[in-house]
C-alpha positions in Angstrom: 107.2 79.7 75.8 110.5 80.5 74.5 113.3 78.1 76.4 116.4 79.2 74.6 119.4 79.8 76.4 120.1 83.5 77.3 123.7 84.6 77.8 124.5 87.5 80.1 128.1 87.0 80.8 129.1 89.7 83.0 132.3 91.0 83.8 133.1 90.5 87.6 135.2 92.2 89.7 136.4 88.8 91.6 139.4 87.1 90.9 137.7 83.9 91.8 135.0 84.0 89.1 135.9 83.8 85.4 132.6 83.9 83.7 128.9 83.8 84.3 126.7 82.8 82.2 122.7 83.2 82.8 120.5 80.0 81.8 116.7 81.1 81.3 115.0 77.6 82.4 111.9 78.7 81.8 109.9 81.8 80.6 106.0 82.1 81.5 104.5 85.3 79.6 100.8 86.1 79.4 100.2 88.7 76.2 97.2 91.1 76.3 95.5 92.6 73.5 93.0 94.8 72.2 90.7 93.1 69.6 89.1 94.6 66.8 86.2 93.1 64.3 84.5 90.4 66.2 80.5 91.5 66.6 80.5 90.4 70.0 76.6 90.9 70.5 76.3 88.6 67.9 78.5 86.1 69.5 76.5 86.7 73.0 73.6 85.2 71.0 75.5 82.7 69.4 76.7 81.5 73.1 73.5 81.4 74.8 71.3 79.9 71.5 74.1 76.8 72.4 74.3 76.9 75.8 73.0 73.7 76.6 75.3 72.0 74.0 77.5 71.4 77.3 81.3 69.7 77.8 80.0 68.4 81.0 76.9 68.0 83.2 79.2 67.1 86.1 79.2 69.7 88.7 83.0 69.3 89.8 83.7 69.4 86.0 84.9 72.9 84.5 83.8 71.7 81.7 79.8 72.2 83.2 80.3 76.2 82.1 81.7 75.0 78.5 79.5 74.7 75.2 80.1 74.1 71.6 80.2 76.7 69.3 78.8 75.8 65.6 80.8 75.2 63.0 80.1 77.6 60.1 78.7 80.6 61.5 80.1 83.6 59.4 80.4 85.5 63.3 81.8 82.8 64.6 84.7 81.8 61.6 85.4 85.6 61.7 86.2 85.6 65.6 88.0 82.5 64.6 90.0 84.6 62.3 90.7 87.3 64.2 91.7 85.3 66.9 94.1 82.9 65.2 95.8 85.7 63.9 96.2 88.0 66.7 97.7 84.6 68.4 100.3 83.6 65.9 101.0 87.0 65.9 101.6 88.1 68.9 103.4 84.6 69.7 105.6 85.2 66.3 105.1 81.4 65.3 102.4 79.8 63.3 99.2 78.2 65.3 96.4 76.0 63.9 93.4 75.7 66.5 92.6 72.6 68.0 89.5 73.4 69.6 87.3 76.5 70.9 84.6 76.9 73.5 81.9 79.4 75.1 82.5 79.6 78.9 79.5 81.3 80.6 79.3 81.8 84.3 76.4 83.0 86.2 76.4 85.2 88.9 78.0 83.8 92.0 79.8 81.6 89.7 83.3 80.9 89.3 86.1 78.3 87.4 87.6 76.1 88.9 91.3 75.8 89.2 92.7 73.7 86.2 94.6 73.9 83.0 95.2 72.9 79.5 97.2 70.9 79.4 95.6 67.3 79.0 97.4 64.8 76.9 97.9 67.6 73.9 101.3 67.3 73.2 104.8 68.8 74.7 104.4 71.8 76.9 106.1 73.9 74.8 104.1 73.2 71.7 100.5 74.6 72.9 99.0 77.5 73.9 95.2 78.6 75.5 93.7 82.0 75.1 90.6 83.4 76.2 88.5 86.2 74.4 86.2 88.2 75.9 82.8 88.7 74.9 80.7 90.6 78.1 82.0 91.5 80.8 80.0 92.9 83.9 81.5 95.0 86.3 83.1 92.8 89.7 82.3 89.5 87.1 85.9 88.1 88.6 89.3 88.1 87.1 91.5 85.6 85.3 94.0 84.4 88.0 97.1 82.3 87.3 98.4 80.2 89.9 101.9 78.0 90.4 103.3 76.2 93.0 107.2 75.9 93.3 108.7 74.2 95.8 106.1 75.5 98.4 106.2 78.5 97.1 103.1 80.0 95.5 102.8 82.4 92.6 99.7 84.6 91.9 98.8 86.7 89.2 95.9 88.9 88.4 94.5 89.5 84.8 91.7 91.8 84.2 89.0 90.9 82.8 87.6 93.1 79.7 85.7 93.0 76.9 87.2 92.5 73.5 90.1 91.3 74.9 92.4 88.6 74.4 95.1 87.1 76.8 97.1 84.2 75.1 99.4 82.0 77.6 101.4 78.6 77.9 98.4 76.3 78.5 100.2 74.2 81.0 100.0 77.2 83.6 97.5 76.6 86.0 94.7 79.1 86.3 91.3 80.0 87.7 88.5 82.9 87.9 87.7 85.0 90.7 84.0 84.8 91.8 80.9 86.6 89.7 80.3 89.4 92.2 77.6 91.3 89.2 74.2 90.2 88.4 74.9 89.2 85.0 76.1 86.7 83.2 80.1 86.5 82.2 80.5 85.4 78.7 84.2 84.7 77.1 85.4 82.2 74.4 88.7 80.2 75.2 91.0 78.0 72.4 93.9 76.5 72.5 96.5 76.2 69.8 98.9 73.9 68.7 102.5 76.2 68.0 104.2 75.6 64.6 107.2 77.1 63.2 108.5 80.3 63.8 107.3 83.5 61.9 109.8 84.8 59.4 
C-alpha cells in the first residue's frame, strides 16, 4: 500500500541516456503470519452459535457465508486484539477496525470473486485480513486475482489455521472450492490505515 516514489538511478553505459529514475506506481503485498493467543475452539463455537445472524440470504451474495460476531465476548474482543495489533504491526501504521465477520463455507462451497472495497474510503487508506479459525485439509485456498490490460494475475495463499493474511482490500480475490467434508471456518475485517508507526 505504500505508493511512494522509489529512485534507482542507475549509471548507464550509453551516451544517449543521462539518468533513470524508477517510479513504483503501485505496490500490492499480501503479509502472512503466525498468530498466537486466540482460543480458536472457542471462536468455532462462537461462529456457529451465530451462524444464522447472516449478511445476506441472497444466494449470488458473498455475503450468504457472512455472520455477525457479538459484541463483547471476552474470546471474541481478545481475537479482536490480537488481530488489530498484528495488523498495524505488520503494516507499520496505525488501524482502527471498521467491521469483522465469520465466513463459514460448507463442503463443496466456495466464495465468490469480490473485494473490499465498497464505498470505504481511498484505496490506499484500507486494508482486509482474514484469520483462520479451522481449516480442513483440500478446504480451498485464498486466491487473488487482477486483470491488467488483458492480462491476468493469479496468486495462491494457503489456507491455515491460526493464520493471518492482511492485504490492500481493493485487490480482488476469491476461494478455491471446499474439497473436505468439513466445514471451513475464518474471520475477515477490514481496517481503516492511520498514520504511520514511529
Amino acid at each position: 500500500m505504500n505508493l511512494d516514489m522509489v529512485n534507482t538511478s542507475l549509471d548507464m553505459d550509453a551516451p544517449y541516456v543521462a539518468k533513470e529514475e524508477m517510479i513504483q506506481l503501485i505496490r500490492l503485498d499480501c503479509v502472512k503470519t503466525k498468530l498466537n493467543g486466540i482460543d480458536n475452539e472457542k471462536i468455532k463455537s462462537i461462529v456457529y452459535d451465530n451462524a444464522n445472524n447472516k449478511f445476506s440470504d441472497n444466494p449470488n451474495n458473498t455475503g450468504i457465508e457472512d455472520s455477525e460476531l457479538p459484541d463483547g465476548d471476552e474470546y471474541v474482543e481478545n481475537m479482536k486484539t490480537i488481530i488489530t495489533r498484528s495488523t498495524s504491526t505488520y503494516i507499520q501504521h496505525s488501524v482502527k477496525l471498521l467491521n469483522i465477520w465469520a465466513h463459514i463455507v460448507p463442503p463443496n462451497g466456495s466464495t465468490n470473486y469480490h473485494h473490499h472495497r465498497g464505498e470505504l474510503t481511498a484505496i490506499d487508506k484500507v486494508c482486509s485480513v482474514v484469520y483462520y479459525v479451522d481449516v480442513p485439509e483440500n478446504s480451498g485456498d485464498l486466491i487473488f486475482m487482477m486483470n491488467v490490460c488483458n492480462a491476468e494475475f493469479v496468486k495462491e495463499v494457503k489456507s491455515e489455521e491460526d493464520h493471518l493474511v492482511i492485504f490492500p482490500s481493493f485487490i480482488p480475490h476469491m476461494t478455491g472450492k471446499n474439497k473436505s467434508d468439513r466445514d471451513r471456518i475464518s474471520i475477515s475485517a477490514n481496517f481503516l490505515v492511520g498514520e504511520k508507526n514511529v
